[in-house]
N, C-alpha and C positions, 0 to 999 in steps of 0.2 A: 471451481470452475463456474458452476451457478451463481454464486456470490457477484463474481468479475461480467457477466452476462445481465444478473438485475440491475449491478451498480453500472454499468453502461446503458441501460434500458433508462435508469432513474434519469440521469443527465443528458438524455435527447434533447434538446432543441432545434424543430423542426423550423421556428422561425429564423434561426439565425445559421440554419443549414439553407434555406429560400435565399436570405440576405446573402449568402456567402454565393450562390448559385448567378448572382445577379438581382435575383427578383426586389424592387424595390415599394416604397411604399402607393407611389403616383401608380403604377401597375395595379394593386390590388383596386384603389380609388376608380380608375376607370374600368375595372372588372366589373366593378360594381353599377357603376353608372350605367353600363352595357347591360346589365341584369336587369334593371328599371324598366331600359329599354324594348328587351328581351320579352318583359312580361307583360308591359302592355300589348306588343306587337303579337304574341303568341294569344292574347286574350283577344284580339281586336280581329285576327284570322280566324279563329274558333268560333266567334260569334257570328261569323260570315257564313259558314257553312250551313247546308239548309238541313242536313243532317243533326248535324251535333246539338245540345241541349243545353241551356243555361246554365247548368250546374257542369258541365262538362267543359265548357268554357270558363268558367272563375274559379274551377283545379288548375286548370292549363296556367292559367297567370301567378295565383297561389303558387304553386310551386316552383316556380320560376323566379317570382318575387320575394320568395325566401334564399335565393342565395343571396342578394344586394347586403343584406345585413353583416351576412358569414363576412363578405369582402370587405366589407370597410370598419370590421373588427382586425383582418386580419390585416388592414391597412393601418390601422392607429399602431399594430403592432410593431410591425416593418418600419413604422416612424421610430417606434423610441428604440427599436434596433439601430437606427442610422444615427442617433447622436451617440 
């Protein structure tokens, strides 16, 4: 029973369970785009505040502008899914 439980574990494909779900490659591209967006826009509000601190503000975008990457890995993926 272990054995049938790994070898099901082995063979996940998470991206081509996404693809099957609908999720296509142009989805992950504009996630991404939106994440660019996101983290200037969350850097640009932060630095407005009279509060917050420079360094408080380029985390805020920081980490925001690290998903843009994840998405448009997971976009080239969902591409060579779809041929």
């Amino acid at each position: 029973m272990a054995k049938d439980v790994i070898e099901k574990a082995a063979t996940f494909d998470p991206i081509a369970l996404a693809h099957g779900l609908g999720v296509r490659s142009q989805h992950a591209y504009l996630a991404g785009f939106a994440s660019v967006g996101l983290s200037f826009t969350t850097w640009l509000i932060s630095r407005g505040k009279p509060d917050d601190d420079r360094a408080q503000s380029d985390r805020w975008g920081i980490f925001t502008g690290h998903w843009a990457p994840t998405f448009f890995l997971i976009g080239l993926a969902l591409k060579k899914e779809e041929r």
